[in-house]
N, C-alpha and C positions, 0 to 999 in steps of 0.2 A: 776578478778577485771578489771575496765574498766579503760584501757590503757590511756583516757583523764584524768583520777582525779591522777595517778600520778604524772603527770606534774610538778603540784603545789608545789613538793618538787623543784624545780630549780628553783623558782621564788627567792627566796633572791639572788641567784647570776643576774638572769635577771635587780636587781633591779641595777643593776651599774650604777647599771649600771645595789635578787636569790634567780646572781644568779643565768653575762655570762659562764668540759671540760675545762684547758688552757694550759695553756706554762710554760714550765722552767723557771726556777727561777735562774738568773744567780746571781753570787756574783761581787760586786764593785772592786775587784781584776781585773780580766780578762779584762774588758772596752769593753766587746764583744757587741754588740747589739742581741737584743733579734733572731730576724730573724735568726740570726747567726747558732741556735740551727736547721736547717731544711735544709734539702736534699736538693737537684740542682731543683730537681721537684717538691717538694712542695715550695720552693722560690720563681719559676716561679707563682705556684695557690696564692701566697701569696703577692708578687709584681703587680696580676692583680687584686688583692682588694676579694679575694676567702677567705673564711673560712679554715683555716689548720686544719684538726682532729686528735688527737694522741690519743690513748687509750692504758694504761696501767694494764697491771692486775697486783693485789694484793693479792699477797698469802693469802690462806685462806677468801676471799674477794666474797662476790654472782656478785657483779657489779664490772666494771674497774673505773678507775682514768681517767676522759678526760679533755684532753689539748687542748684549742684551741687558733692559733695566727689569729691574723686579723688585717692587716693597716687599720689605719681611718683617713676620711680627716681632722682632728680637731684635735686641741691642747693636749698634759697629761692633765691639768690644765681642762679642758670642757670638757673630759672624765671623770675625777675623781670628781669631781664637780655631774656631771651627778648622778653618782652613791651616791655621798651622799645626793640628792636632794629626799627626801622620801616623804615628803610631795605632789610630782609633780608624783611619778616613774608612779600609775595607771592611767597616762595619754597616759603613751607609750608601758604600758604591760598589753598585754592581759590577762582575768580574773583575776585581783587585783582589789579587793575591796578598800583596804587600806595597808598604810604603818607607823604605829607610832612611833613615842620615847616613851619606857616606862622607861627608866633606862640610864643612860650616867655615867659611872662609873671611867670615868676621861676625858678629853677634847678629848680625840682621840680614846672614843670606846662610841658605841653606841649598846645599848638592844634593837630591832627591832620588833615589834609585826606585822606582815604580814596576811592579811585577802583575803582571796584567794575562789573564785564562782568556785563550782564544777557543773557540770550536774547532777543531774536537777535541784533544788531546793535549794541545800546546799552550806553553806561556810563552809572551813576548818580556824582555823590560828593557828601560831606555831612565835613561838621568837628564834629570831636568833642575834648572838653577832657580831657586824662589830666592827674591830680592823682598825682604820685609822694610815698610817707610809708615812712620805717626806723621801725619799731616795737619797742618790747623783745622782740616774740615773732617778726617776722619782717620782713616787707613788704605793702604794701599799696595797692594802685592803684585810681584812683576814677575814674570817665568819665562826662560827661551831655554830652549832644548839645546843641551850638549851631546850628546849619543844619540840621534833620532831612532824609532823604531824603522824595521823595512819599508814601511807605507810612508812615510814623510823624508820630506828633504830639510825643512825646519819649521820651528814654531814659535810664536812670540805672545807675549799676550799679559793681560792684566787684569786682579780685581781690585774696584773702586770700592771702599764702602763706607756711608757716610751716613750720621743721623736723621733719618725725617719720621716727623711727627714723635709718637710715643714708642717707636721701631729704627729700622734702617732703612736704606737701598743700599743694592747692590750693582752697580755698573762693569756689566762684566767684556772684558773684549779679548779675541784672540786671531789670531792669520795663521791656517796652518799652508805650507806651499809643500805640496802632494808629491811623490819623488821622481812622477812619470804622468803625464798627460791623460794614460789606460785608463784613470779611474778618473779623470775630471765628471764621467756622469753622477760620480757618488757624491757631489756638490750638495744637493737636494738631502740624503740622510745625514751631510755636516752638519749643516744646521739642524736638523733634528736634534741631530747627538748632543747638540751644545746648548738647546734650549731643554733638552730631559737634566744636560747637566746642572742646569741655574735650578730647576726646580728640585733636584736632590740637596741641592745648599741649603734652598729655600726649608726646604721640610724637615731636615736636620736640624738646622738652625733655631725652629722654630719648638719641636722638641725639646730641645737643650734651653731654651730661657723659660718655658713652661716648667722645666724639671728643676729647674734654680730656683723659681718666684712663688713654687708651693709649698705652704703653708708644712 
């Protein structure tokens, strides 16, 4: 299989803001900030505006769980926003076709129909459920695939995003489980695809609060 048309499974997280791989999920207990969750050395990659990778394997699992944290210069609020902006996302993500509401099954979950250009010729698309939640520390969106595309068996995953410093993070996670073991080698450009995707959030995102805060 060609390692390009998988991709298209991480696009409802790309679309943050995929479907940006993420970050623990801390509880309003602790008052930890997210970063908190990361070694002296990934701190550092992650305080100089770097993509953090974590990947988890899951028992019984062909693919791992990947975690990624990333500071963004911009707001929760222009982050989250970002990501439920679907009607806008194929302006910032590469190969989207489309992004529609087909089904909103209460004010804060949305049915996503996702239209996705493969090489050469084709589109794939698959519906995906975004569950939107305000949290005392920030926001927080949840996605699992209802229609999977050909390439996956299902998907799960979430974005964190909560204030630090004068910006955000973004704690991004997802588990895609692949529909057939053929492709477990394309493990290596999953996680590619899903750390290009946090840094598409990242770059949008950050356009968007520069385009709001000028003068």
């Amino acid at each position: 299989m060609n390692a390009v048309r998988f991709s298209a499974v991480f696009l409802p997280m790309r679309i943050l803001t995929h479907c940006l791989a993420t970050a623990l999920l801390l509880t309003a207990a602790n008052g930890a900030s997210l970063s908190d969750e990361l070694n002296e050395a990934d701190r550092a990659k992650f305080e100089a505006g770097e993509n953090v990778v974590v990947t988890v394997d899951k028992e019984g699992a062909i693919w791992p769980e990947v975690r990624i944290y990333r500071k963004v210069k911009a707001s929760a609020e222009v982050v989250t926003d970002l990501f439920l902006d679907y009607e806008h996302a194929n302006t910032f993500i590469s190969n989207l076709e489309s992004a529609t509401v087909e089904n909103t099954p209460d004010p804060d979950t949305k049915d996503v129909r996702y239209k996705v250009r493969l090489p050469v010729i084709f589109s794939i698309s698959y519906l995906v459920r975004n569950s939107y939640e305000k949290t005392p520390e920030g926001y927080i969106v949840r996605w699992r695939l209802l229609e999977p595309p050909f390439a996956a068996k299902s998907a799960v995953g979430s974005l964190r995003v909560e204030p630090h410093g004068d910006g955000a993070v973004i704690c991004y996670k997802n588990h895609v489980e692949p529909s057939t073991r053929l492709i477990a080698a394309l493990r290596g450009h999953a996680v590619k695809e899903a750390s290009k995707t946090v840094a598409a959030i990242v770059a949008e995102a950050e356009r968007r609060q520069r385009q709001r805060t000028a003068p």
